[in-house]
LOBA-836211 format. One line per 10 residues: number of its first residue (from 0); their letters; for each residue y, x, z of C-alpha. Coordinates in Angstrom, 2 decimals. Layout:
BEGIN
NUM) a) Y X Z ~ ... .
//
This chain:
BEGIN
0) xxxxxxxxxx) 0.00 0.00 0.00 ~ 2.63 2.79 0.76 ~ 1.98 4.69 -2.09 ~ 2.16 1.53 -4.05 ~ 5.93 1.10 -2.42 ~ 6.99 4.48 -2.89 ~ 5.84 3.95 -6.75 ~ 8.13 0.82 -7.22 ~ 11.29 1.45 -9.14 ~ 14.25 0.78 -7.20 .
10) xxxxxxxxxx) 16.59 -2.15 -8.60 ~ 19.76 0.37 -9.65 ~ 22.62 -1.43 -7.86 ~ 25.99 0.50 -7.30 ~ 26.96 1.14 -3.38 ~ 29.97 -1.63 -4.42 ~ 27.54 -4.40 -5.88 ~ 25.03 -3.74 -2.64 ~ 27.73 -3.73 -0.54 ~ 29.27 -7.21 -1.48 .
20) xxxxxxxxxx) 25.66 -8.35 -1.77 ~ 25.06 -7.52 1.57 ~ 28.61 -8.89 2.89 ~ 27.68 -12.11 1.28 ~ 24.18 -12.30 3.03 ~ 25.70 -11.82 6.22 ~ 27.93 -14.50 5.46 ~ 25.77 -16.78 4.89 ~ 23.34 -16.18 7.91 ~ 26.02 -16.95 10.17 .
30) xxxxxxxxxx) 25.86 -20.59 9.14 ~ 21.83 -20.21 10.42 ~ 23.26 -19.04 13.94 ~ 21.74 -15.57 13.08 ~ 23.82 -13.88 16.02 ~ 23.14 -9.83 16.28 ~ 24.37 -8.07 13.34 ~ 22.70 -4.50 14.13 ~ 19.40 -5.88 13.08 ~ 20.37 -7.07 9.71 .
40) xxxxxxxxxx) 22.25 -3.93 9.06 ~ 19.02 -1.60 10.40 ~ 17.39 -3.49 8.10 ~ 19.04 -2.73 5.13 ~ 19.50 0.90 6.78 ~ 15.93 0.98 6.33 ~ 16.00 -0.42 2.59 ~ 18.27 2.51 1.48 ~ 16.30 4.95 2.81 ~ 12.93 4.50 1.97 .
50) xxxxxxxxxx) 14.43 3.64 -1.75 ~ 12.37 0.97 -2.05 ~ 14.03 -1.73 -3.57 ~ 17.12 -0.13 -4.30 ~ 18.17 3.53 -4.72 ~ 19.22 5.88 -1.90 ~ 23.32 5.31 -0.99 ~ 24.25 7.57 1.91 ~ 27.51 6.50 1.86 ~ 25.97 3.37 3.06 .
60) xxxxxxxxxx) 23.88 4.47 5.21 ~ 26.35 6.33 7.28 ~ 28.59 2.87 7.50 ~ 25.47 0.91 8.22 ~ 24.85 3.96 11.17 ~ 28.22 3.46 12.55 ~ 28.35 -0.40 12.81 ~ 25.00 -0.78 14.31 ~ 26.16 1.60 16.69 ~ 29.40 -0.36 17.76 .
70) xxxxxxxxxx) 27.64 -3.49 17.60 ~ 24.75 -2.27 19.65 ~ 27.82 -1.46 22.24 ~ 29.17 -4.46 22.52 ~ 29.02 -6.18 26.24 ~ 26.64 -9.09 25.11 ~ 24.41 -6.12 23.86 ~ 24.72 -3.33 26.48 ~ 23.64 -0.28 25.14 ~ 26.96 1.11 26.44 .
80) xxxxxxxxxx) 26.16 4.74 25.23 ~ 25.73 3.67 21.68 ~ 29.84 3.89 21.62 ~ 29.84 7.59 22.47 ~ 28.08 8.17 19.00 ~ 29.39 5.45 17.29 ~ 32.56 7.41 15.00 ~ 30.24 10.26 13.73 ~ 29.10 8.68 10.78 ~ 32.03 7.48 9.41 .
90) xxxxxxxxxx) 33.53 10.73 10.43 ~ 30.54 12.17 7.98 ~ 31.41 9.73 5.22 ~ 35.62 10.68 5.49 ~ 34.48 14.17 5.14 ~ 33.02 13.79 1.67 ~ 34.91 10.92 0.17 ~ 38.24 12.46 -1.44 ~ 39.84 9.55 -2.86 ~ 41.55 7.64 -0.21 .
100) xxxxxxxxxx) 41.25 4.10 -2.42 ~ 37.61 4.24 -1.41 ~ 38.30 5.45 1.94 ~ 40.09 2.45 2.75 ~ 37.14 0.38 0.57 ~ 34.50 1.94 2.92 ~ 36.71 1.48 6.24 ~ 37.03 -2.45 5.27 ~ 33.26 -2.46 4.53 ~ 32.79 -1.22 8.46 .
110) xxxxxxxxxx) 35.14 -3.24 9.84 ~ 33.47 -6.61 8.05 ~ 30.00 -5.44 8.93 ~ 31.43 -5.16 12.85 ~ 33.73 -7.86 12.77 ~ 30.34 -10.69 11.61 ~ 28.66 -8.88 14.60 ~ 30.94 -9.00 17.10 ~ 32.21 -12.14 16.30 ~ 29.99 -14.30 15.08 .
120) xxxxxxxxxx) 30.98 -17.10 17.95 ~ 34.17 -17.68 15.77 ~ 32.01 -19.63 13.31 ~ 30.49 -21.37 15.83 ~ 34.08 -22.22 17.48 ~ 35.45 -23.64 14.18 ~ 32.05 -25.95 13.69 ~ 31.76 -27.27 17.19 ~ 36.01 -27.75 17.48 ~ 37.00 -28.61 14.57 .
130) xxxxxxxxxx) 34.05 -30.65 13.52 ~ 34.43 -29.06 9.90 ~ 30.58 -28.36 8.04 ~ 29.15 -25.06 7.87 ~ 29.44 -24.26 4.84 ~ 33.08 -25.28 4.50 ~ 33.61 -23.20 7.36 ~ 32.61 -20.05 6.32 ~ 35.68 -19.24 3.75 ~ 37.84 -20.08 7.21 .
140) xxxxxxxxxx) 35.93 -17.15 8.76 ~ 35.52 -15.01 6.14 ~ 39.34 -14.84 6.17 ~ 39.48 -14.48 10.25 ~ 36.60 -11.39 9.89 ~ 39.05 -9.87 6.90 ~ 41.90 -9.65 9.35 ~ 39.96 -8.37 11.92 ~ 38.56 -5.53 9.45 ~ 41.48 -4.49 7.93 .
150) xxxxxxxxxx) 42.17 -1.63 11.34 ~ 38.83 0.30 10.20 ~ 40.46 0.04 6.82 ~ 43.97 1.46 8.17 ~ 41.65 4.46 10.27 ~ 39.50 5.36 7.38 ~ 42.57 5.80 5.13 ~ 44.85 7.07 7.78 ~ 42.24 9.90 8.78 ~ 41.32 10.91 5.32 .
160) xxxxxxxxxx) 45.53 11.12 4.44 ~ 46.26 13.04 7.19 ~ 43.38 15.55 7.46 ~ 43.61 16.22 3.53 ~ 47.07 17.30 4.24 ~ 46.63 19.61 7.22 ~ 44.34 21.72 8.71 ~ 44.10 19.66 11.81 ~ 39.65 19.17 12.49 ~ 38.71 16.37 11.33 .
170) xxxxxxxxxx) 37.28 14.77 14.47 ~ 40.21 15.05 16.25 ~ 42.65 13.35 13.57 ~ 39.77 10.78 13.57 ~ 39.49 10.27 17.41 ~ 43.11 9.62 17.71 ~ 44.24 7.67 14.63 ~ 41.36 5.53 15.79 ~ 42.53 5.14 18.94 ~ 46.35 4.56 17.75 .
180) xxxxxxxxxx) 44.86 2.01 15.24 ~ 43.69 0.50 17.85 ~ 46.63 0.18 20.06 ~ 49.65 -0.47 17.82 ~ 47.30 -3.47 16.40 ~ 48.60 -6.78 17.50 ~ 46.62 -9.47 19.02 ~ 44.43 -11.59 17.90 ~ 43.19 -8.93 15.33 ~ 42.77 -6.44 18.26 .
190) xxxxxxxxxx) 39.03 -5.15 18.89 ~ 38.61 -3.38 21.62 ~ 35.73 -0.33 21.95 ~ 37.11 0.13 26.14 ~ 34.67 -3.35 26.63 ~ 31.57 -1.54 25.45 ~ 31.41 0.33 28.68 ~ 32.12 -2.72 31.08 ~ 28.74 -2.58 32.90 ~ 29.31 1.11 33.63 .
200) xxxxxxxxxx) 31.83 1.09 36.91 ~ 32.31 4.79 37.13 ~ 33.51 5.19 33.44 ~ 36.38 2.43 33.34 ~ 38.03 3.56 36.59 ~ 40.79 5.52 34.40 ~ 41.80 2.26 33.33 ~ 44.26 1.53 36.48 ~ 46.31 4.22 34.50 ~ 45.75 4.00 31.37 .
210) xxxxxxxxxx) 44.55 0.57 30.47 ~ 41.39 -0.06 27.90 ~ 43.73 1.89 25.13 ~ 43.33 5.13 27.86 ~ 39.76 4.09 28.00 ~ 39.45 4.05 23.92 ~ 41.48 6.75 23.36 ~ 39.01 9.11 25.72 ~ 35.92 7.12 23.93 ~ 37.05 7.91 20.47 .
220) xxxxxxxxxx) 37.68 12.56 21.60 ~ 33.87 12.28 23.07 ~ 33.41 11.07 18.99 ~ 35.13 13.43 17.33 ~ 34.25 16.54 19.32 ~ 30.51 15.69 18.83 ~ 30.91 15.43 15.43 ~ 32.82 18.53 15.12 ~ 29.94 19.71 17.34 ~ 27.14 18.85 14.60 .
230) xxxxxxxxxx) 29.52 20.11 12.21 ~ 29.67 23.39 13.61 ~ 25.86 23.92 14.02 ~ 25.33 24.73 10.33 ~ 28.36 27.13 10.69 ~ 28.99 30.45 12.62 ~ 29.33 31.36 15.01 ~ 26.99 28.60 16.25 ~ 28.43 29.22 19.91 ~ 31.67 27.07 18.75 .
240) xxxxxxxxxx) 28.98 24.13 18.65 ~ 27.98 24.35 22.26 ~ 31.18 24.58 23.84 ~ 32.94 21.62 21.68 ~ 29.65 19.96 23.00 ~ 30.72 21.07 26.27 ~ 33.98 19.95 25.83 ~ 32.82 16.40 25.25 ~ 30.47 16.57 28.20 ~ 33.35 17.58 30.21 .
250) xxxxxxxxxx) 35.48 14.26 29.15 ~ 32.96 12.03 30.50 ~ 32.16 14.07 33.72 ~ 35.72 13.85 34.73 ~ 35.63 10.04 34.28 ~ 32.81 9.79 36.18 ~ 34.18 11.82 38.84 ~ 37.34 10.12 38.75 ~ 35.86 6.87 38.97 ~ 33.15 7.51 41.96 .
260) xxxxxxxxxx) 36.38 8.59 43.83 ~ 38.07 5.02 43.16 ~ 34.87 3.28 43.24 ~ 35.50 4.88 46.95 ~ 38.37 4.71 47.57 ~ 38.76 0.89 46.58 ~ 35.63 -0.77 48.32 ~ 36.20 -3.56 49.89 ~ 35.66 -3.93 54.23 ~ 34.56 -6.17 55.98 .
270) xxxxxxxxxx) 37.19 -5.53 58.47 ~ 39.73 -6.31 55.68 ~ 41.86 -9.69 55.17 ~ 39.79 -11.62 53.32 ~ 39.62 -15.48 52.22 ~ 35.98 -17.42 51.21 ~ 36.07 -19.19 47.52 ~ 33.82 -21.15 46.30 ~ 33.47 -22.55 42.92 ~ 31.18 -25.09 40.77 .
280) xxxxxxxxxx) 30.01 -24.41 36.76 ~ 29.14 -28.48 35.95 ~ 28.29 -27.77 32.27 ~ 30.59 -30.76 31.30 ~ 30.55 -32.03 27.87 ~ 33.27 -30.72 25.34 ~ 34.75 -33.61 24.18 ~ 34.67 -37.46 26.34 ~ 36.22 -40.18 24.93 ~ 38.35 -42.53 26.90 .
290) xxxxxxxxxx) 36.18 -45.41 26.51 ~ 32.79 -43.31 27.37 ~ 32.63 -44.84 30.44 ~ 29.12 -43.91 31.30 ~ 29.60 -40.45 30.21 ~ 32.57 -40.43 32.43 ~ 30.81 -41.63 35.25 ~ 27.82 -39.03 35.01 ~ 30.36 -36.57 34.88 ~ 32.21 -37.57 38.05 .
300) xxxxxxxxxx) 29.02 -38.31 39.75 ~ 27.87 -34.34 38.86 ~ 31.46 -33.26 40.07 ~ 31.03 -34.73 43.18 ~ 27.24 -33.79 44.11 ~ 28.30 -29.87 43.13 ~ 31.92 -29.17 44.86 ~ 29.76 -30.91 48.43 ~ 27.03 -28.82 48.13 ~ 30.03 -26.02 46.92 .
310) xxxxxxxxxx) 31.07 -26.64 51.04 ~ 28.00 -27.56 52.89 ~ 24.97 -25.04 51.24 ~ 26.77 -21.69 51.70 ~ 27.00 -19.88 55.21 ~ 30.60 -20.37 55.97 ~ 32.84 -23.41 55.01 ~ 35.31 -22.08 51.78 ~ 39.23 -21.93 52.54 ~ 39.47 -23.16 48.31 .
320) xxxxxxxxxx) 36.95 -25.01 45.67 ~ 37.73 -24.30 42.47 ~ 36.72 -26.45 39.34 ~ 36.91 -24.77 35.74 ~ 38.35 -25.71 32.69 ~ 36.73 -28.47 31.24 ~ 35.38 -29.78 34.09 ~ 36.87 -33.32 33.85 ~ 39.50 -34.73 31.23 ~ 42.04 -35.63 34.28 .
330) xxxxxxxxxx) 45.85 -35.63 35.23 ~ 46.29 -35.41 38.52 ~ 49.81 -36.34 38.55 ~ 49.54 -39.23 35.78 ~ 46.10 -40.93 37.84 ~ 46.26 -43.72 35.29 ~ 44.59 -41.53 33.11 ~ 40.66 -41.22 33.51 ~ 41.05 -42.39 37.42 ~ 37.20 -41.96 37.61 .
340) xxxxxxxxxx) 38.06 -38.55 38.71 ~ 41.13 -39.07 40.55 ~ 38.67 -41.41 42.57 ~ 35.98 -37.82 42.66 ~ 38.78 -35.95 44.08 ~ 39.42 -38.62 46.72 ~ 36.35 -39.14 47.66 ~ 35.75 -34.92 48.10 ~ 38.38 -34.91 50.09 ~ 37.49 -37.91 52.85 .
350) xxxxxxxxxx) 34.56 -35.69 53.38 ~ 35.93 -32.27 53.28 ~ 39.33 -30.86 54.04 ~ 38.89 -27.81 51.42 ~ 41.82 -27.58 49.28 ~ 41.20 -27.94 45.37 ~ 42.25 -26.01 42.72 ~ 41.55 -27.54 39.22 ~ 42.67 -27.64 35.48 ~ 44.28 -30.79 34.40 .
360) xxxxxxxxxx) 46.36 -32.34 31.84 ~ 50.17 -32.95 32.51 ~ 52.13 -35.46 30.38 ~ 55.78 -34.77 29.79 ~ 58.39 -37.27 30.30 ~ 59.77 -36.81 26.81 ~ 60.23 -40.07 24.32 ~ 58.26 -39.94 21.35 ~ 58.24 -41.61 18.15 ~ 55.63 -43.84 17.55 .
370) xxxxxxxxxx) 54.37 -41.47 15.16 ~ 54.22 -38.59 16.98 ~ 51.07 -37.28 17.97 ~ 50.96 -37.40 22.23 ~ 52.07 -33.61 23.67 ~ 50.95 -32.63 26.70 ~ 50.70 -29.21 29.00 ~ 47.36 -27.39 30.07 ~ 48.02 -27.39 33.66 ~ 46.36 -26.30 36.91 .
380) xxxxxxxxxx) 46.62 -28.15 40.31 ~ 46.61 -27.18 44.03 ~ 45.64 -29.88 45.96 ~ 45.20 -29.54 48.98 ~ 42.88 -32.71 51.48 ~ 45.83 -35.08 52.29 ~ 46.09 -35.62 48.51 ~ 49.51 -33.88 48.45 ~ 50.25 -31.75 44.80 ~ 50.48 -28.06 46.69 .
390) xxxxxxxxxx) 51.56 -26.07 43.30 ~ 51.07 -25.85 40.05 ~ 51.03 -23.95 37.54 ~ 51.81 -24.46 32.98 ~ 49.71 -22.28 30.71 ~ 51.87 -19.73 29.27 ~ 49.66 -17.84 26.03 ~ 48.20 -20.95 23.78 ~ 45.13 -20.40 21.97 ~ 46.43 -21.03 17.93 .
400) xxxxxxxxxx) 44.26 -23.44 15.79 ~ 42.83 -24.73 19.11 ~ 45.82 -25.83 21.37 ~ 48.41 -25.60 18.70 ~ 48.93 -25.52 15.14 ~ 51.01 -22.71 13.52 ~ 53.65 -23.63 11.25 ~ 52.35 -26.79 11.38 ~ 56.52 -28.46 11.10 ~ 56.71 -26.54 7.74 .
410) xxxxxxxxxx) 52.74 -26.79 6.31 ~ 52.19 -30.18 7.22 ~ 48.62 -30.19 5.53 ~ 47.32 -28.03 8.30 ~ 47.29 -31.05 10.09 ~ 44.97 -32.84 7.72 ~ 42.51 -29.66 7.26 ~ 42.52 -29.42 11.08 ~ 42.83 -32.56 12.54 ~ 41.27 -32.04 15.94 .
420) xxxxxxxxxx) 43.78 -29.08 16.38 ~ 45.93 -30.56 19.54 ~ 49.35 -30.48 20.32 ~ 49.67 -28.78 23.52 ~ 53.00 -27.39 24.91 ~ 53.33 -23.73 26.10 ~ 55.06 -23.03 29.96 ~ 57.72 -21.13 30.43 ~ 57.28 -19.89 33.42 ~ 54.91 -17.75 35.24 .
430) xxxxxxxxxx) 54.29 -18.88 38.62 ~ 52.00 -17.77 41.44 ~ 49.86 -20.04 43.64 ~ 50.36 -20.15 46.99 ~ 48.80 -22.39 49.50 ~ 45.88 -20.43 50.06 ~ 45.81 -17.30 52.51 ~ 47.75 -15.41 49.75 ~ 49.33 -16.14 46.51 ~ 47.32 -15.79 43.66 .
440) xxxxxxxxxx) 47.53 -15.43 39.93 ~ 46.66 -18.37 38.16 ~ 45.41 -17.94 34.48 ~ 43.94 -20.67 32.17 ~ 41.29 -19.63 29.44 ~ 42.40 -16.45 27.18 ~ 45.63 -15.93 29.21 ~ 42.96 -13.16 30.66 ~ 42.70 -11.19 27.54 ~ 46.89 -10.42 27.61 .
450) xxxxxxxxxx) 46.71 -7.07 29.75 ~ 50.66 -6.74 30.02 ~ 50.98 -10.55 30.41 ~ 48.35 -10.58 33.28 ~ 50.10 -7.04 34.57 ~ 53.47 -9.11 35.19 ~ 52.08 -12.10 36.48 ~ 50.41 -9.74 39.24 ~ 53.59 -8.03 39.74 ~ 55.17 -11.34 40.46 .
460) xxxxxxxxxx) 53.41 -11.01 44.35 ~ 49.74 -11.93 43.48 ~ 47.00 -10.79 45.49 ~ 44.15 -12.00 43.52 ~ 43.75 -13.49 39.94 ~ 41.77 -17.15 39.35 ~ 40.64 -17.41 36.05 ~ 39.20 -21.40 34.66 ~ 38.11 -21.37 31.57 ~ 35.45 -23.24 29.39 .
470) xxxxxxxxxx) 33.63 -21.33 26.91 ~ 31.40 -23.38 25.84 ~ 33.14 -24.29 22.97 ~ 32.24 -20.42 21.63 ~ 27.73 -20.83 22.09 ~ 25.87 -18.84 23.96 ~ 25.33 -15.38 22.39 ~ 28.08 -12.99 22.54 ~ 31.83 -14.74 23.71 ~ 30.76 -15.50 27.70 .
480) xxxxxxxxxx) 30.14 -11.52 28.12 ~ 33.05 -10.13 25.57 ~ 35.26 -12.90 28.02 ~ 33.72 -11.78 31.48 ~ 34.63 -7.75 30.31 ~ 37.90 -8.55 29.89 ~ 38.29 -10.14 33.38 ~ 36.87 -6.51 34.68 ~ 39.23 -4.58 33.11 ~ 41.87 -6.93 34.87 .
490) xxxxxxxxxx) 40.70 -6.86 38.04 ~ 40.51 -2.51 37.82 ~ 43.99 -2.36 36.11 ~ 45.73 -4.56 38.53 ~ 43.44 -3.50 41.20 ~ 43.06 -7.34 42.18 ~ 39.74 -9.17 42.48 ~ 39.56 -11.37 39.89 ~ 37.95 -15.06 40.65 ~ 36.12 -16.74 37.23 .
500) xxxxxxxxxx) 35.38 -20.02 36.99 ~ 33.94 -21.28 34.14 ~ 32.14 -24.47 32.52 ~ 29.62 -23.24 31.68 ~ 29.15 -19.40 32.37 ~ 29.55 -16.62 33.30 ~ 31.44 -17.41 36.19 ~ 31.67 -14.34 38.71 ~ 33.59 -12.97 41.61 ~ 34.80 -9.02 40.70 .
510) xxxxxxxxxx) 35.91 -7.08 43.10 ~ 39.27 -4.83 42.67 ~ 37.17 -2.45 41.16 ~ 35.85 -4.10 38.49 ~ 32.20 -4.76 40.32 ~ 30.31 -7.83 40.38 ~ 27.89 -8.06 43.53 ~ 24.29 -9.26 43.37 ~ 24.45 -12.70 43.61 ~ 28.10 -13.46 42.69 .
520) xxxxxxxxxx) 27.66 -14.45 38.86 ~ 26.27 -16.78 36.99 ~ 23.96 -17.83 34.32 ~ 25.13 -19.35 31.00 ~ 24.56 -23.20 30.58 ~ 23.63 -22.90 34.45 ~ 24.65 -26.17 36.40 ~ 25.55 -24.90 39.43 ~ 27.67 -23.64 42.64 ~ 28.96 -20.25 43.60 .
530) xxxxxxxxxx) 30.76 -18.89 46.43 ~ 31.81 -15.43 47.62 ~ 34.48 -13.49 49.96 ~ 37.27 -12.56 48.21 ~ 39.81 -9.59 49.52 ~ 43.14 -9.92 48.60 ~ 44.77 -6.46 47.62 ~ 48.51 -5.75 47.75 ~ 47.86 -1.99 45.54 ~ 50.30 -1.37 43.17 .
540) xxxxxxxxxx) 48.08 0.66 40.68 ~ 49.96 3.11 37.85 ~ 49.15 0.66 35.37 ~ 50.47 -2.28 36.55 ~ 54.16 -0.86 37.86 ~ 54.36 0.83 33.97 ~ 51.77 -0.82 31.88 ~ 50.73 1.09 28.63 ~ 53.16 3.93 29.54 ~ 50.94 6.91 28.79 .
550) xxxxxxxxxx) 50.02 5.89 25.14 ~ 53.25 4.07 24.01 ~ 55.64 6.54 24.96 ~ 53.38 9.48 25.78 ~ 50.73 10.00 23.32 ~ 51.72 8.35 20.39 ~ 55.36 10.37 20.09 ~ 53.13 13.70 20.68 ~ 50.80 12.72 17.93 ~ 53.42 11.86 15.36 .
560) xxxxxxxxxx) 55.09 15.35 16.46 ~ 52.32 17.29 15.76 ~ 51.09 15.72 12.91 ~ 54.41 15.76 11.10 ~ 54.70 19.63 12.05 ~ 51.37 20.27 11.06 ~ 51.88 18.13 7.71 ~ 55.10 20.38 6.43 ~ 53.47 23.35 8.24 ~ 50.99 22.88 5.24 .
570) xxxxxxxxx) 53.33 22.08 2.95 ~ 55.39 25.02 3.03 ~ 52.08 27.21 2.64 ~ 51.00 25.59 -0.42 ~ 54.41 25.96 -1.80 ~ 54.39 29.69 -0.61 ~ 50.58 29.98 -2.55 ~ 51.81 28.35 -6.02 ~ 54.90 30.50 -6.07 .
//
């Protein structure tokens, strides 16, 4: 059989025809839920190497190397190593591709290939939300996965400019632009590599002065001195290989060392002020309508059953119950609206004096035309057990194409492509919590993902960060984890424990230094309570008095000095050679 295989003639395909072949494959699988995107690609990896079917395209291969590596790192994945390796094939492929039209061709490639991985859940999003059929779907996301590969394009093309006009190495033109690519790219086409080493404690430490760019940037040198490292072993002297090597070795070791100190430094005592949350995960359904009154009632009657047993099954009594996003379609200060819940909140509260903290709707007092679709805020209550409205609390950062529509005044036909697209209105204000023990920061769904936004709420005087969100609109697969690492880097970059409720999972308590104890997290689509001891912190960490500092006005100036020195440092010698 294999020597009947290795006989076959390959199909000869250019690397451009497999590669849009191969883009439109993964396309399509999305629309079959096919989630993890380093399979498919190791299994055309395998395809162009053992030339079966088509020929041998190492320029391929090498992309196909690098995204299954940054796939494989992604937090839904784990293999948090994979991201240490994950620039040295691409670095490879910039190395012998000269014409920087294909360099940016082959950096787009990547980023698709990572971008289908990584976020696959988008599709999902659009199908569940917007009710709209697969298939009609997938242009929507093949556009959204464009804009989030066009970065890799940018780094590709930026590296192979820049090292084709100096004599900078390679790997470290590579390991920075990368990082800078990164950085300077706005939101919501941002990846971030810093997630891929959530789950490791030790390593993210750095990020209370850096952020996740310090964490990326450092990430992205371990790359590019490795590959300069393989590089150098076909070269001599073959010493130069073992100490970049070393070199490398050394970046992580002082991360680790750095972080075991705060991972120190930063635990939390017993002895320590401290304040007991609990919080319920109900698994409500996404969408209720207003005349569902037996779904209504099933979900009161669940809301009910879990925040008792939230204050009667745990060892000590909570000081606050917290109910996620999505847990009920109320407004507590309009209780006309759904007052099936208004009646659960009630009834909690005749039987236990824990003060509730909840997302709700609020309804403006604004006239309207008749026409008008109804506008409304995403809000979040304080109530505490006499019924009285303690705070409260507008979401600030709305989620486009979910809780608003761009442009809609001018492009009114995005309102008939997306009909299910509310109208929500954005706060204005960001305002603590307080109540409870402490003030805390309150943050409603993707708020969490805005480092500097969530870096001046906590500078406002919050002690601790409370997170509701419901992901279930986003499946099971990948979103919950990629959503959960971001509320670790929060909690280490604020140094603030950071208290996640969700719908339906992950919900978790993490401790200022980005750890989540044994018992303190959830499962996904896991209908249940949690509850934990939460220590308010009043540290003021580097990163949160002066935010990205370091690589806005440190590194990137320094990089665009030397590079521009280096560039007419070249220059001038080639001018020197030709006369």
């Amino acid at each position: 059989m294999s020597k009947l295989l290795r006989a076959t003639t390959p199909i000869r395909l250019s690397e451009k025809t497999i590669a849009l072949v191969w883009l439109g494959f993964r396309l399509l699988l999305i629309s079959f839920s096919i989630r993890y995107g380093v399979f498919l690609d190791a299994l055309l990896c395998v395809l162009l190497l053992s030339r079966v079917i088509v020929p041998r395209q190492l320029n391929l291969i090498l992309l196909l190397l690098s995204s299954m590596l940054i796939q494989a790192a992604d937090p839904a994945f784990g293999v948090f190593a994979a991201i240490w390796f994950s620039l040295i094939p691409a670095c490879f492929l910039i190395q012998r591709t000269p014409r920087l039209r294909s360099l940016f061709g082959y950096g787009l490639f990547l980023g698709l290939l990572v971008s289908m991985g990584i976020f696959s859940w988008l599709y999902e999003a659009m199908v569940v939300f917007w009710e709209v059929p697969g298939l009609l779907a997938l242009p929507v996301f093949g556009l959204l996965v464009f804009l989030l590969a066009l970065p890799y394009g940018v780094f590709t093309l930026l590296t192979g400019m820049i090292h084709s006009r100096t004599d900078i190495p390679l790997g470290f033109v590579a390991a920075v632009v990368f990082a800078l690519v990164e950085f300077w790219t706005p939101y919501p086409v941002k990846g971030q590599w810093a997630l891929a080493q959530t789950w490791v404690p030790a390593l993210i430490q750095v990020s209370d002065l850096a952020g996740m760019p310090g964490v990326t940037l450092l990430l992205a040198l371990v790359n590019g001195l490795l590959f300069e490292s393989v590089r150098a072993m076909w070269q001599k002297p073959r010493s130069r290989a073992a100490r970049l090597a070393m070199v490398a070795v050394c970046i992580l070791l002082a991360q680790v060392i750095y972080g075991l100190w705060c991972l120190q430094a930063y635990e939390p005592h017993q002895s320590d002020p401290s304040i007991r949350v609990a919080m319920i995960q109900p698994v409500s359904p996404l969408k209720v309508l207003n005349s569902d009154g037996e779904t209504k009632k099933e979900i009161a009657d669940t809301l009910l059953a879990l925040s008792l047993a939230a204050v009667t099954q745990f060892d000590s009594t909570p000081d606050l119950l917290i109910w996620p996003e999505g847990a009920a379609p109320v407004s507590y200060q309009s209780p006309a609206f759904n007052s099936e819940f208004i009646d659960v909140i009630r009834d909690f509260h005749a039987r236990s004096p824990v003060p509730l903290f909840i997302q709700d709707i609020e309804f403006p007092n604004v006239s309207r035309e008749p026409h008008e679709r109804i506008r409304y805020y995403n809000h979040t209550s304080l109530i505490q057990s006499d019924g009285t409205l303690q705070a409260g609390y507008r979401k600030n950062c709305l989620l486009p194409m979910a809780e608003y529509l761009p442009w809609e005044r001018s492009l009114p036909l995005l309102r008939k492509c997306f009909p299910q697209t509310r109208s929500l209105l954005p706060g204005t204000e960001m305002k603590l919590i307080e109540g409870v023990g402490s003030p805390f920061v309150p943050l409603v769904c993707y708020e969490l993902v805005f480092s500097d936004f969530v870096r001046r709420f906590v500078r406002k005087g919050g002690t601790y960060i409370v997170n509701v969100t419901n992901d279930r609109w986003y499946g099971v697969d990948q979103q919950p984890y990629q959503h959960l690492a971001y509320a670790v880097f929060r909690a280490v970059e604020n140094r603030r424990p950071v208290v996640r409720a969700t719908n339906s999972g992950i919900s978790a308590f993490v401790d200022s230094r980005g750890v989540i104890r044994k018992g303190e997290r959830t499962h996904i689509m896991q209908r249940t309570a949690l509850s934990a001891t939460v220590y308010p912190s009043n540290t003021k960490s580097f990163y949160s008095r002066y935010g990205d500092l370091i690589l806005k006005w440190g590194v990137t100036p320094l990089v665009l000095i030397v590079f521009t020195l280096r560039l007419r440092i070249a220059k001038k010698a080639k001018a020197k050679g030709i006369s």
